[in-house]
C-alpha positions, 0 to 999 in steps of 0.5 A: 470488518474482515482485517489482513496484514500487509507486510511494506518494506518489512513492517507488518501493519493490520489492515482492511479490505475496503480501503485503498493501500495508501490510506490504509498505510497513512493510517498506520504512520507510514508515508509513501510517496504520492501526488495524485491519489486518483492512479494518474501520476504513478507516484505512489507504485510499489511491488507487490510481493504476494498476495492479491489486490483489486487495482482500479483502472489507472492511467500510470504505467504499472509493470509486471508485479506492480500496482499503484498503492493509491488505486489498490485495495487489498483481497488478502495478506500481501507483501509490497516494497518501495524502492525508497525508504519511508518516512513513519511517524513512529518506530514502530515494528507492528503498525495498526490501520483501522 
C-alpha cells in the first residue's frame, strides 16, 4: 500500500491511494460535510490546494480548483481546505487513515 499525506484545513493525515478523500478522511476522525457519496449533491467539495487527484465523473458543479471529496482518490501528497470548520473526533495534529 503506497501511503501520502493529505493536508485538510491545516491537519496532516496519512492517507492511501485507493480510497475516496471522504472515506479516508472519516477514517482519521475528520467529519466533512456530505449527503450523497456518490458526486451528486456537491455537499461534500472542497478546494484543492496541491497536489493531484482522480475525480470520477460527477453530476455537481465543481469550479476551477475544486473537486468533490466523496468521488476523488488522491494520486499524490495534496492539500485541500473546506470553507468550514470540521468536526473531528480527536484533537489531534497528525491523524492517521489507514
Amino acid at each position: 500500500m503506497s501511503q501520502l499525506t493529505i493536508t485538510v484545513n491545516g491537519i496532516k493525515v496519512c492517507g492511501n491511494r485507493h480510497e475516496p478523500l471522504l472515506t479516508q478522511l472519516e477514517k482519521a476522525g475528520i467529519k466533512p460535510e456530505y449527503q450523497c457519496r456518490n458526486g451528486m449533491c456537491g455537499a461534500c467539495r472542497c478546494k484543492l490546494v496541491s497536489g493531484t487527484v482522480t475525480q470520477s465523473e460527477t453530476l455537481a458543479f465543481v469550479g476551477p480548483n475544486e473537486v468533490l471529496s466523496c468521488c476523488s482518490i488522491p494520486q499524490q501528497n495534496i492539500e485541500i481546505n473546506f470553507d468550514y470548520q470540521l468536526n473531528t473526533q480527536q484533537p489531534f495534529k497528525t491523524k492517521i487513515a489507514l
